[in-house]
RODO-2510 file (C-alpha; in nm, 4 decimals, decimal comma):
residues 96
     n   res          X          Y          Z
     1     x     7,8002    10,9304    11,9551
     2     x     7,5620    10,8341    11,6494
     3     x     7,7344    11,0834    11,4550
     4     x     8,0731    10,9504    11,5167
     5     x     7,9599    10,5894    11,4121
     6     x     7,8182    10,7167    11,0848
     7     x     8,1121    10,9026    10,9928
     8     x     8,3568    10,5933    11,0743
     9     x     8,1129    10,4268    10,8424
    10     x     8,1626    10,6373    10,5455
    11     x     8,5281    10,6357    10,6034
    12     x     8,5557    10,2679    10,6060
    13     x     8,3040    10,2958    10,2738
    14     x     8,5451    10,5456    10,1182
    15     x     8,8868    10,3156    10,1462
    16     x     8,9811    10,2125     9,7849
    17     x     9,1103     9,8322     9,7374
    18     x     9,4776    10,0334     9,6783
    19     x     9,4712    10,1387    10,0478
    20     x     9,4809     9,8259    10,1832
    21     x     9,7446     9,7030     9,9666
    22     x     9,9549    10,0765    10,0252
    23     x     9,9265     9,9396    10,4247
    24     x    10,0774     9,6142    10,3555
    25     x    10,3715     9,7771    10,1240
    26     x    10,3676    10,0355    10,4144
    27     x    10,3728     9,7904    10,6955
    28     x    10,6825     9,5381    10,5205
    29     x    10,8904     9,8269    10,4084
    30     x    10,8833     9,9981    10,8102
    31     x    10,9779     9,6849    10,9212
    32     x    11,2948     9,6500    10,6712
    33     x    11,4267    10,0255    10,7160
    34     x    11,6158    10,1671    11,0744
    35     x    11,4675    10,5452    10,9913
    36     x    11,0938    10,4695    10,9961
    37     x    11,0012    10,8368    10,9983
    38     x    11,1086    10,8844    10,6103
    39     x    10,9176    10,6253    10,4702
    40     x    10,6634    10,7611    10,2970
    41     x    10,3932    10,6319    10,0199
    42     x    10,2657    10,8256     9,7359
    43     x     9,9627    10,6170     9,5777
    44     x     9,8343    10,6902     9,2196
    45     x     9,5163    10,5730     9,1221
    46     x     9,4477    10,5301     8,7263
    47     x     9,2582    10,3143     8,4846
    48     x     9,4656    10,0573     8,4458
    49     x     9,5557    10,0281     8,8564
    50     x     9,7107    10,1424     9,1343
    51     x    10,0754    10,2987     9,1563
    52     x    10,2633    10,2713     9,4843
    53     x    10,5913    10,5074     9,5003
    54     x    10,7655    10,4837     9,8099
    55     x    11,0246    10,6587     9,9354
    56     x    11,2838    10,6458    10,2223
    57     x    11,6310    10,7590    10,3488
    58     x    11,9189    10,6719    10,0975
    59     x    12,0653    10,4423    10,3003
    60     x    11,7437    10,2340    10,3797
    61     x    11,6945    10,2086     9,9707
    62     x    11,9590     9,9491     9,9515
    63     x    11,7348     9,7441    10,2436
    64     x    11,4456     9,8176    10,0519
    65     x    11,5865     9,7610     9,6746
    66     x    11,7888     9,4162     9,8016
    67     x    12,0490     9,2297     9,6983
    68     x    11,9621     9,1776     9,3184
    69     x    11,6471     9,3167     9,3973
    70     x    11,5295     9,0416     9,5837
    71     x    11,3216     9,2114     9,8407
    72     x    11,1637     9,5142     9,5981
    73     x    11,0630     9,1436     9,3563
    74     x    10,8847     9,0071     9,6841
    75     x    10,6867     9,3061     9,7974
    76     x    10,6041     9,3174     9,4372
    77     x    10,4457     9,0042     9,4420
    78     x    10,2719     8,9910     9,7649
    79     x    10,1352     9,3394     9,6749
    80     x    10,0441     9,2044     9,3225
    81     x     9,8521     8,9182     9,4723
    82     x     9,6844     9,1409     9,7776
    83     x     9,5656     9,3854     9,4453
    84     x     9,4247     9,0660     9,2603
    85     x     9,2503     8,9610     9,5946
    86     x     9,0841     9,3193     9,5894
    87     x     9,0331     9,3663     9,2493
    88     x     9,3011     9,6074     9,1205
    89     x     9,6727     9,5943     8,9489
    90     x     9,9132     9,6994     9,1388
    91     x    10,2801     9,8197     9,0453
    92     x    10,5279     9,9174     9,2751
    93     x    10,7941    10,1172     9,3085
    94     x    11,1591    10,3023     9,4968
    95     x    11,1656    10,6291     9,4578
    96     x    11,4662    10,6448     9,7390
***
């Protein structure tokens, strides 16, 4: 069991501040689509920050995107201010 701990451990070590803000994009966007199953997250990690490209169905896009882009500009900022919290930049974007 001791070597199950220590491994957990190192995993939890080994999560980069863009994960946790990938599970909150993650977590928001599932919620806003009906196909769950085709959201996916592609995370880039560079100098400058972290890039979060998500994709989903065609028809959840429009869900995702919003009217005017209202809902991509709010999971933009709460990921934004999540990334500041952790200590990285954070852009997002729908890939479709």
């Amino acid at each position: 069991m001791g070597a199950i701990d220590g491994s957990l451990a190192e995993t939890v070590d080994q999560e980069l501040p863009s994960d946790r803000v990938a599970d909150l994009v993650e977590y928001i966007v599932c919620g806003l689509v009906d196909d769950e199953d085709a959201v996916s997250l592609d995370v880039t990690d560079g100098d400058e920050g972290a890039l979060i490209e998500v994709s989903c169905s065609e028809e959840d896009a429009g869900r995702v995107i919003g009217r005017k882009g209202r809902t991509i500009k709010a999971i933009r900022t709460l990921a934004r201010a999540l990334g500041q919290r952790v200590g990285t930049a954070v852009e997002v974007e729908v890939v479709g």
